[in-house]
C-alpha atoms as a printed R data frame, in Angstrom:
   type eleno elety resid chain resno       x       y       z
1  ATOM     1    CA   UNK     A     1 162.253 166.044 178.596
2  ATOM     2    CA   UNK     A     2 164.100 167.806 175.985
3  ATOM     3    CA   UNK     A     3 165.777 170.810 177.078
4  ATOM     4    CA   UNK     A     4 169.361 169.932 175.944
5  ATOM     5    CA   UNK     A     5 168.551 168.628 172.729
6  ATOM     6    CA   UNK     A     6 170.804 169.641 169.724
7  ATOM     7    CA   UNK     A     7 169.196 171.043 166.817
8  ATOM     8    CA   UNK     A     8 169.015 168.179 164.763
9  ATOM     9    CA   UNK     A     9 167.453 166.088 168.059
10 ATOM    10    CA   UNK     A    10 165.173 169.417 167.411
11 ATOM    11    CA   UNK     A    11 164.451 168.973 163.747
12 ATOM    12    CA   UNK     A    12 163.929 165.420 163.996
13 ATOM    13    CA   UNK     A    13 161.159 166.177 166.793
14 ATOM    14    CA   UNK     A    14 159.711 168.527 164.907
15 ATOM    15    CA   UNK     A    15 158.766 166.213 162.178
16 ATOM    16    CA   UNK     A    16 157.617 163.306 164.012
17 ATOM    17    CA   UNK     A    17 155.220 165.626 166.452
18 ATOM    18    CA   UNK     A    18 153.992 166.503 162.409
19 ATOM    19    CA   UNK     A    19 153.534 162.395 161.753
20 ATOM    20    CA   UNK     A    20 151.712 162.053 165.196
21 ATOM    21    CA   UNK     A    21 149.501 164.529 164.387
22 ATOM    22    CA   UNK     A    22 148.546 163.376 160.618
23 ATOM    23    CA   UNK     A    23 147.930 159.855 162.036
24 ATOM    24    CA   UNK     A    24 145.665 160.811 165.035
25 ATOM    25    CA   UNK     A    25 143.912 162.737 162.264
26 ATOM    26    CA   UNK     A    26 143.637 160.178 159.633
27 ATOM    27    CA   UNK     A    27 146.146 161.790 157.382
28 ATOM    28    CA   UNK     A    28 147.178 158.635 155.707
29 ATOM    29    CA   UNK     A    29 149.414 160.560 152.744
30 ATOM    30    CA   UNK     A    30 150.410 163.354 154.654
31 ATOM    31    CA   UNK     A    31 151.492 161.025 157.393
32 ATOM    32    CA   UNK     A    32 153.568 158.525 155.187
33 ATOM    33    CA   UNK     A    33 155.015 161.902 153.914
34 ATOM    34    CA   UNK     A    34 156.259 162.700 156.867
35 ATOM    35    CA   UNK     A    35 157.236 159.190 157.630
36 ATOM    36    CA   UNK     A    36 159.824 159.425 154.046
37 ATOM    37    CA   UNK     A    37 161.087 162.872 155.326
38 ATOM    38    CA   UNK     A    38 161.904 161.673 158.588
39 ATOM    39    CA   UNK     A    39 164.173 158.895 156.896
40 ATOM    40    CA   UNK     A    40 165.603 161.447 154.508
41 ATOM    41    CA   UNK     A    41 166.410 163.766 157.788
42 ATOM    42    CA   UNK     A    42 168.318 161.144 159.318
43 ATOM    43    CA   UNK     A    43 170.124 160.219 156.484
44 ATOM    44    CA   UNK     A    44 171.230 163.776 155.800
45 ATOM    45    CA   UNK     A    45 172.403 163.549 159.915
46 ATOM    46    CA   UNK     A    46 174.041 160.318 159.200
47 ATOM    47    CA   UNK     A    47 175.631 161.364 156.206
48 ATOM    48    CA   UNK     A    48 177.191 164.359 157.874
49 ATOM    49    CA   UNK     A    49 178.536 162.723 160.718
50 ATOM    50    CA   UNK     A    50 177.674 165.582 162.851
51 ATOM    51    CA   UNK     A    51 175.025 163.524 165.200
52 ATOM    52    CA   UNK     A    52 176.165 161.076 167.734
53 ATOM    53    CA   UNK     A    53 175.377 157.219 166.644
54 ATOM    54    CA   UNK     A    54 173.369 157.252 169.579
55 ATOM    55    CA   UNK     A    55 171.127 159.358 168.547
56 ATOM    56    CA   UNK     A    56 171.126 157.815 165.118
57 ATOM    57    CA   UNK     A    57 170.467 154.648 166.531
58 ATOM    58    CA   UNK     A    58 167.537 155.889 168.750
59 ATOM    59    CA   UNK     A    59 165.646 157.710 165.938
60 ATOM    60    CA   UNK     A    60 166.310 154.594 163.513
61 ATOM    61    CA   UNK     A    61 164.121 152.388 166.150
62 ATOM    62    CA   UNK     A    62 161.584 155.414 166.306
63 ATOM    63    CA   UNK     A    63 161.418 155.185 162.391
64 ATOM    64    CA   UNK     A    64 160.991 151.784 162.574
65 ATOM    65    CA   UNK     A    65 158.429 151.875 165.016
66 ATOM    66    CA   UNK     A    66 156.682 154.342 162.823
67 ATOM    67    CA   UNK     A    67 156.752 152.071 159.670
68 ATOM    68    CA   UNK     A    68 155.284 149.130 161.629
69 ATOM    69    CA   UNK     A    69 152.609 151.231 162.577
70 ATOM    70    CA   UNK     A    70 151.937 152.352 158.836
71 ATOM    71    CA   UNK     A    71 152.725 148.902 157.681
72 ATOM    72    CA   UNK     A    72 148.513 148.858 156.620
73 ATOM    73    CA   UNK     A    73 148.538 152.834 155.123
74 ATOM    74    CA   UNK     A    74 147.241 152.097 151.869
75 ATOM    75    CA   UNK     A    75 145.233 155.265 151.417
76 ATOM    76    CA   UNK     A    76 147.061 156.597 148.511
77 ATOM    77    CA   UNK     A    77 146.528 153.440 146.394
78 ATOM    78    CA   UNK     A    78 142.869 153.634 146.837
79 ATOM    79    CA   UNK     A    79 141.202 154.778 143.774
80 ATOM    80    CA   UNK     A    80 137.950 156.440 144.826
81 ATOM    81    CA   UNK     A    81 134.209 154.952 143.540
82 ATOM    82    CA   UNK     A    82 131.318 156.633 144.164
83 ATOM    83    CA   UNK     A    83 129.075 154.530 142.118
């Protein structure tokens, strides 16, 4: 399960349980946000050097899972017409 997760396992968690939610809800932009923080979290991880490359190399597949998934998001370049 999760119980001896570090923090930054934690934090990572945290925001993809936020990008499940948006995309079981049809939360295209809020979703794809969550999608470009993830990356930006695990860079910052990466960049410290304080995370195992395991872990870095698990959450890079889950982020890549994630952008096939959203590969078809296109909601914020839809320019509404109610004519």
């Amino acid at each position: 399960m999760g119980l001896f997760k570090s923090k930054a396992e934690k934090q990572l968690d945290s925001i993809i349980l936020r990008l499940q939610m948006n995309m079981s809800n049809n939360y295209k932009d809020n979703a794809q946000d969550n999608l470009k923080e993830l990356e930006e979290a695990l860079e910052a991880m990466r960049s410290a050097g304080n995370v195992k490359a395991a872990v870095i190399e698990k959450y890079e597949s889950v982020v890549g899972i994630y952008k096939e998934k959203m590969k078809e998001f296109r909601h914020k370049d839809q320019k509404p017409y109610w004519h």
